[in-house]
C-alpha positions as CSV (number, residue, x, y, z in Angstrom):
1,X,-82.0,-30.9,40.3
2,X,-78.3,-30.0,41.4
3,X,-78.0,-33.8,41.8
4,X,-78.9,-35.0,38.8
5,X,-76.6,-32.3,37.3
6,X,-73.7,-33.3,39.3
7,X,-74.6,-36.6,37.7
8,X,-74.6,-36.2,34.8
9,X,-71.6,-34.1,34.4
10,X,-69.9,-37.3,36.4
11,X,-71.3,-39.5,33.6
12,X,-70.2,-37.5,30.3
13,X,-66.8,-37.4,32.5
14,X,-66.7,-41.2,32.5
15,X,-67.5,-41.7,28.9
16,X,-64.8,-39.1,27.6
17,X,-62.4,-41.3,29.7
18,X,-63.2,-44.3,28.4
19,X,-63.3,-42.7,24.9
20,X,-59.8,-41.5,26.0
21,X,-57.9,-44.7,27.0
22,X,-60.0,-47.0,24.7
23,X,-60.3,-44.7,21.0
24,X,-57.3,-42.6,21.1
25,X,-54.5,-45.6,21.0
26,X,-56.2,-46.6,17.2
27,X,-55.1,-42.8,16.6
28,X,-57.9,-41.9,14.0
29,X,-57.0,-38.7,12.1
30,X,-56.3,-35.9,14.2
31,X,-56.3,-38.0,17.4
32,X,-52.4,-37.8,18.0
33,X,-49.0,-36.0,16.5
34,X,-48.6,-34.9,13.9
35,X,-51.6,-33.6,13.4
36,X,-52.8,-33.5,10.0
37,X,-53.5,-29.8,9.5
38,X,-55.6,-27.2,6.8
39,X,-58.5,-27.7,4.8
40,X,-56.7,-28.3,1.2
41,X,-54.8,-31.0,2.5
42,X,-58.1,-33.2,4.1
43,X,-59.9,-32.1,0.7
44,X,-56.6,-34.0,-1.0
45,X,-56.9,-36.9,1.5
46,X,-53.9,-35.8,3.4
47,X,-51.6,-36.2,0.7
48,X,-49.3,-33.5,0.4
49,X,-46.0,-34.7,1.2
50,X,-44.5,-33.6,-2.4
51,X,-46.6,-29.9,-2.3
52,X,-44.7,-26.9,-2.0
53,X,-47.0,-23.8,-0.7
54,X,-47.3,-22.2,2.6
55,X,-49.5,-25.4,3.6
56,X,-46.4,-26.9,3.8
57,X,-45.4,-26.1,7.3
58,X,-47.8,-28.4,8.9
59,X,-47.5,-30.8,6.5
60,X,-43.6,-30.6,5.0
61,X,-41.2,-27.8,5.6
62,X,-39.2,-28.8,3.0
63,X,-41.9,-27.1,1.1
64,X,-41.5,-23.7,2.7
65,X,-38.4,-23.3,0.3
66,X,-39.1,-20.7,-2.2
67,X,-41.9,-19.7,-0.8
68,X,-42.5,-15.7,-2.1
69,X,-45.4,-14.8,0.2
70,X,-45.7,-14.4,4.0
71,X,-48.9,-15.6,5.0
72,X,-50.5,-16.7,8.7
73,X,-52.9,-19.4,8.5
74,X,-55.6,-20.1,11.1
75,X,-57.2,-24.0,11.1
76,X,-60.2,-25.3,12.6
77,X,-61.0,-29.3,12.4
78,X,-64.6,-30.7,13.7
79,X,-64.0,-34.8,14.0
80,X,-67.3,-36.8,13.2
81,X,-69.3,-34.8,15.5
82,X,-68.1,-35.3,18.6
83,X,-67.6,-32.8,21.6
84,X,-64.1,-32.3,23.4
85,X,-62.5,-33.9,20.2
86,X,-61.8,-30.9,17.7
87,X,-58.6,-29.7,16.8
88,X,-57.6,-25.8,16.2
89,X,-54.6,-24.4,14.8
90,X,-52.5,-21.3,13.7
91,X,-49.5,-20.8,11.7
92,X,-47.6,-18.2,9.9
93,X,-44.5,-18.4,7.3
94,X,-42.1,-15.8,6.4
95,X,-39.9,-16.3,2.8
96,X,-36.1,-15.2,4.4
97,X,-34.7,-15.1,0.9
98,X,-35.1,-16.8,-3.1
99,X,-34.8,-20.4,-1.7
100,X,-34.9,-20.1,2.3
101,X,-38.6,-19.9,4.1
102,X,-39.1,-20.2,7.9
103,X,-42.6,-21.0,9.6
104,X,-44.1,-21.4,13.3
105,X,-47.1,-23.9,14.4
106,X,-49.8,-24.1,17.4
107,X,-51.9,-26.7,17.1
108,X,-54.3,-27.9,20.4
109,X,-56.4,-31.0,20.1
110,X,-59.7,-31.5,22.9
111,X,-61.0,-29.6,25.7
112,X,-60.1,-29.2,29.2
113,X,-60.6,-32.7,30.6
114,X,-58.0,-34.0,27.8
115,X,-55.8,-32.0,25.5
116,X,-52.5,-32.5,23.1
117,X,-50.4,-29.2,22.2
118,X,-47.8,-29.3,19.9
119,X,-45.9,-26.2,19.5
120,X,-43.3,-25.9,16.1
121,X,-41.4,-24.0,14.4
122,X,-39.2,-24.9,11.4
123,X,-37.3,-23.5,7.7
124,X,-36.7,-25.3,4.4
125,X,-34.1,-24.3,2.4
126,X,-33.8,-25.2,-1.7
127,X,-30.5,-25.9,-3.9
128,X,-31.6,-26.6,-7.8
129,X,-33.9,-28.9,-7.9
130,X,-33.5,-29.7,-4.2
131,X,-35.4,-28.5,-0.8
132,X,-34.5,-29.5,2.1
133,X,-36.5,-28.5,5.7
134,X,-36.2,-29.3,9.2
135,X,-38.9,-28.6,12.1
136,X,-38.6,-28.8,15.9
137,X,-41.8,-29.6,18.2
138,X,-42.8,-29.1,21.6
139,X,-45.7,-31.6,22.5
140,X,-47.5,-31.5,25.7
141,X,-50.7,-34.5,26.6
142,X,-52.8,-33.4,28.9
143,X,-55.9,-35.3,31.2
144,X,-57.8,-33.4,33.8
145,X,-60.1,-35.7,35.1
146,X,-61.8,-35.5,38.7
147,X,-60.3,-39.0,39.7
148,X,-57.1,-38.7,37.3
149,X,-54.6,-36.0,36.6
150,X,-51.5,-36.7,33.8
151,X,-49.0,-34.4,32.5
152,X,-46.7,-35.6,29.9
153,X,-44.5,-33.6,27.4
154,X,-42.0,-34.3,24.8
155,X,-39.6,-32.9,21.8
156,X,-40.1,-34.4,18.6
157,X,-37.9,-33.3,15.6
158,X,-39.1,-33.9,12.0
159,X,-37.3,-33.4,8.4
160,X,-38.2,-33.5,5.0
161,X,-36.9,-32.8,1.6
162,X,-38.4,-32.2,-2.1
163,X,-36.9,-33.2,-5.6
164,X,-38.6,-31.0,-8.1
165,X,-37.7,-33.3,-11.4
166,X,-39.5,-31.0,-13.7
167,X,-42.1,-28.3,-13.4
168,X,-45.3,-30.9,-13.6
169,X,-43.3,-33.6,-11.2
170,X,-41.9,-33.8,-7.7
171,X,-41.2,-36.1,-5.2
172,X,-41.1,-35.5,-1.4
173,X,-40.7,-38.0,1.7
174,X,-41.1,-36.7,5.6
175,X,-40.5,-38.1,9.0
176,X,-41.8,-37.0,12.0
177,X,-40.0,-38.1,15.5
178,X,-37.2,-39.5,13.6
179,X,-34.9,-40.0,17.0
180,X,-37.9,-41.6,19.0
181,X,-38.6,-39.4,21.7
182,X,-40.9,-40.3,24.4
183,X,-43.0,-38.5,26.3
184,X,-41.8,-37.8,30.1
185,X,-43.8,-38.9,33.5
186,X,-44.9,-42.1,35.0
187,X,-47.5,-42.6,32.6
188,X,-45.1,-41.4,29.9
189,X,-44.4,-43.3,26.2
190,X,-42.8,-43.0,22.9
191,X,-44.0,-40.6,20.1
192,X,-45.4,-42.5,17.3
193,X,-42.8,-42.0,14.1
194,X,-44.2,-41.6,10.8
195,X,-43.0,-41.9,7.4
196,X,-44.1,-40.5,4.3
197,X,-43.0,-40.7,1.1
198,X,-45.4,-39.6,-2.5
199,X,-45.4,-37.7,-5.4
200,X,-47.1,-34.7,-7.3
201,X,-47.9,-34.5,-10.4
202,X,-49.7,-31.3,-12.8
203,X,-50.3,-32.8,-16.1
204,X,-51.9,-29.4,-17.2
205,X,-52.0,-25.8,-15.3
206,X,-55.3,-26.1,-13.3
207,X,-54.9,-30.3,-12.1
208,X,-52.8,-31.6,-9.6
209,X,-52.7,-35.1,-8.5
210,X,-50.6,-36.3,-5.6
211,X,-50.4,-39.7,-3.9
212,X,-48.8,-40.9,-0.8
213,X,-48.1,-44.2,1.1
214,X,-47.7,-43.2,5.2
215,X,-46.2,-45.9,7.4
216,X,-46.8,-45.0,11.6
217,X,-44.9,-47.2,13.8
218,X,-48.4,-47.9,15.7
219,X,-50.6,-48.4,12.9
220,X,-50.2,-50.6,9.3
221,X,-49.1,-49.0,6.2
222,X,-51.8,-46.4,4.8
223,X,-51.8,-45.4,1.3
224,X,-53.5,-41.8,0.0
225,X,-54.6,-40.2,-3.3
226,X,-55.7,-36.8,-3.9
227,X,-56.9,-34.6,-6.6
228,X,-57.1,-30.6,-6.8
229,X,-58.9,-29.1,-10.4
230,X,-58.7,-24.7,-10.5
231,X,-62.2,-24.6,-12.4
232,X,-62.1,-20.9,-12.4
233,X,-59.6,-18.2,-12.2
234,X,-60.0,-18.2,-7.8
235,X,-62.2,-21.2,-7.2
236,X,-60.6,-24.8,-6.6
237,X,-62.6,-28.1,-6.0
238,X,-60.6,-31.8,-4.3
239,X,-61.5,-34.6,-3.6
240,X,-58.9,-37.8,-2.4
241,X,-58.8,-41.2,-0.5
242,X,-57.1,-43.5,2.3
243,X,-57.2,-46.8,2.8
244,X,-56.6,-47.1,6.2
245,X,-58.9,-46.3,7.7
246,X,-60.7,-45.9,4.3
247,X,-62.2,-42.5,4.3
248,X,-63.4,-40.2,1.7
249,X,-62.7,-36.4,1.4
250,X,-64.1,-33.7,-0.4
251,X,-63.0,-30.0,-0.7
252,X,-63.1,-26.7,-2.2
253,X,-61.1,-23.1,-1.6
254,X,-61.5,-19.8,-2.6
255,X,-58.3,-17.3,-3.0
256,X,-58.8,-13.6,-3.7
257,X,-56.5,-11.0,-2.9
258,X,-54.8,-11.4,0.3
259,X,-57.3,-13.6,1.2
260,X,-57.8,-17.7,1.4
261,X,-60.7,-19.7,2.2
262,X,-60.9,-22.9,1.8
263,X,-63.6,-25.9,3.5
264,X,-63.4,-30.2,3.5
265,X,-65.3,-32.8,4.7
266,X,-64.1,-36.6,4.9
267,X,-66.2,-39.4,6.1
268,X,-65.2,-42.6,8.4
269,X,-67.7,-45.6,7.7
270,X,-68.2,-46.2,11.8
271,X,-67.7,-42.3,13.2
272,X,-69.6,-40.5,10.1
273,X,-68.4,-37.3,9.0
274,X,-66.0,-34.8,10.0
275,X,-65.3,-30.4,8.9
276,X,-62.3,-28.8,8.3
277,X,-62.1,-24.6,7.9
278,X,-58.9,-22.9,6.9
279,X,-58.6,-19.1,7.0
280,X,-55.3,-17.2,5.5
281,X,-53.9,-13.5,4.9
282,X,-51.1,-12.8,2.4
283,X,-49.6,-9.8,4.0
284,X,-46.4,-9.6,2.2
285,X,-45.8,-10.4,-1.3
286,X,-41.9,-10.8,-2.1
287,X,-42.2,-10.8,-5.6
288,X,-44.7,-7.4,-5.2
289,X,-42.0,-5.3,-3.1
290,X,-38.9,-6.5,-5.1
């Protein structure tokens, strides 16, 4: 009985190594840096590169700029179903002053056989109608394999910046691993870059509609649409797209009190569906205690 154990535990081994060194290079979402973080943003397709809320330190710190609350967030992301390939996160931003907000990021991706930490922590700052953010990252990759041991790490540094044009329009763009870093070791190589550019755009109080085009160095151009509708006074519903890979997402959150809640799911047409949680406190109001 031990035997058969010992073989399969050798077998699942093999296939999460193959899965490893054959999946992971297409870097499906949440496979690699950056990871793409929070429920709200897979229930908007990912498209968030011109939103401005606490969100916005995974996604853009230019958007922690004018931020009045400090708030920790706590992310958890279930990919199609799959053991060993979940991602889990935590965050927490602090608003400094009117236009200057600083934020911190853990994010781990996997189990123990293979892993990806990225550690960062960042501060937008706004003039008028402009906000401007930078973010610095520690990334660590991980395998722990009975036949195969790797160790890589790397610094990748990402800005950001928002144009507010008017208060139902904005335009932000991002890059992540502008200077091309690369990750160290013999089995070492460079950090994908990615740029995003999109817009946001309220054309009444309770509808937002953003839309983004993402270029990764690795991958061809990807183009994103989202959509967020406040049907009641605490209760939001989302929904958005990408083309590639073409996915579908769904969403819906919850905010009351110091509290947020919010829950998406997004399918892939081969790997089927995956579940995203977000959890946040508001434990400091700056508008409340001026």
């Amino acid at each position: 009985m031990k035997e058969r154990s010992g073989y399969l535990s050798r077998q699942k081994n093999f296939i999460i190594i193959i899965f490893i060194f054959v999946f992971l290079p297409c870097r499906t979402p949440g496979q690699d840096f950056p990871f793409p973080a929070g429920a709200r943003s897979w229930g908007m397709g990912s498209a968030t590169v011109a939103n401005s809320d606490n969100s916005s330190v995974f996604s853009n710190i230019a958007g922690l700029a004018g931020i009045q609350e400090a708030v920790v967030i706590s992310t958890y992301d279930s990919h199609y179903g799959f053991d060993g390939i979940s991602t889990i996160g935590f965050g927490g931003v602090l608003p400094l002053s009117d236009d200057f907000g600083a934020g911190f990021t853990v994010q781990r991706f996997g189990d123990k056989l293979y892993n990806q930490l990225a550690l960062g922590i960042g501060a937008g700052h706004r003039v008028g109608r402009f906000s401007l953010g930078a973010k610095v990252n520690y990334l660590q990759n991980a395998v722990n394999a009975p036949s195969l041991t790797i160790s890589r790490h790397a610094i990748a540094i990402e800005f950001g910046g928002i144009v507010q044009f008017s208060p139902r329009f904005s335009f932000g763009a991002h890059v992540f691993n502008l200077t091309q870093f690369s990750y160290s070791g013999d089995y070492g190589n460079r950090v994908p870059t990615l740029l995003r550019a999109g817009f946001l755009y309220k054309p009444q109080k309770s509808l937002v509609l953003t839309a983004e085009i993402d270029k990764n160095t690795d991958l061809p151009v990807s183009v994103k649409g989202g959509l967020e509708y406040q049907f009641l006074k605490k209760l939001f519903i989302r929904t958005g797209l990408n083309s590639r890979p073409l996915t579908n997402h769904f969403g819906a959150g919850f905010k009351g009190g110091k509290f947020y809640f919010d829950y998406a799911v997004h399918s892939h047409a081969q790997l089927g569906w995956s579940h995203h949680f977000s959890l946040g406190y508001c434990f400091w109001k700056k508008k409340e205690e001026e």
